[in-house]
C-alpha positions in Angstrom: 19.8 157.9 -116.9 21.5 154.7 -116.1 22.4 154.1 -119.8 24.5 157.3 -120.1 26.4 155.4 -117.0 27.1 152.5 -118.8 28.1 154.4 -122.3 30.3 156.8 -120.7 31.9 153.9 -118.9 31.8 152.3 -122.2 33.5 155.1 -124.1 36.4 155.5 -121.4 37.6 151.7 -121.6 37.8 152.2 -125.7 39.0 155.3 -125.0 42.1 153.9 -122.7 42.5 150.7 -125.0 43.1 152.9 -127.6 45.6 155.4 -126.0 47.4 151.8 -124.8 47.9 150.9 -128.2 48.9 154.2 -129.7 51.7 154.3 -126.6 52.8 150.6 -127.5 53.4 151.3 -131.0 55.1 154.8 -130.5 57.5 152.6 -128.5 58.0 149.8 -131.0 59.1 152.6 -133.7 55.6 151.9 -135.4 56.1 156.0 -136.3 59.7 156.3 -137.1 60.5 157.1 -140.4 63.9 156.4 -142.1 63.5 156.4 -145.7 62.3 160.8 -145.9 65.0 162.2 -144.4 67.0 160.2 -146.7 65.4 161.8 -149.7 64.4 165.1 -148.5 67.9 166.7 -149.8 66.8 165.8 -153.1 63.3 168.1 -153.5 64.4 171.0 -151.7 65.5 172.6 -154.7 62.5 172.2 -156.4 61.0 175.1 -158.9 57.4 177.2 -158.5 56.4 178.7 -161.8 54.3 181.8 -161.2 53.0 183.9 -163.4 56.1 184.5 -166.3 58.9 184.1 -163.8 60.1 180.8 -162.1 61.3 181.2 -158.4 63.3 178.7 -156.6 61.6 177.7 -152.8 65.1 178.0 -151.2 64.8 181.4 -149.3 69.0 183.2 -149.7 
């Protein structure tokens, strides 16, 4: 019973260290990404062939 204990203390710590890290790097703009919305204009417009016809993914 005593090793449940210890594992579940265990697990907590690498849980924490890992939600410390995940938190450091959100704030260091490990996540932020500058180069999509750059490009993103350019395959909006991009063309879905189904069956004989070819419709456009831009809803009017």
């Amino acid at each position: 019973m005593s090793v449940i204990y210890v594992l579940l203390a265990i697990s907590l710590v690498v849980a924490i260290i890992f939600f410390v890290a995940f938190i450091v790097s959100v704030r260091q703009g490990q996540y932020d990404d500058a180069y999509t919305p750059s490009v993103r204009m350019l395959f909006e417009d991009e063309l879905v062939k189904t069956g004989n016809e070819v419709k456009s993914k831009v809803k009017n």
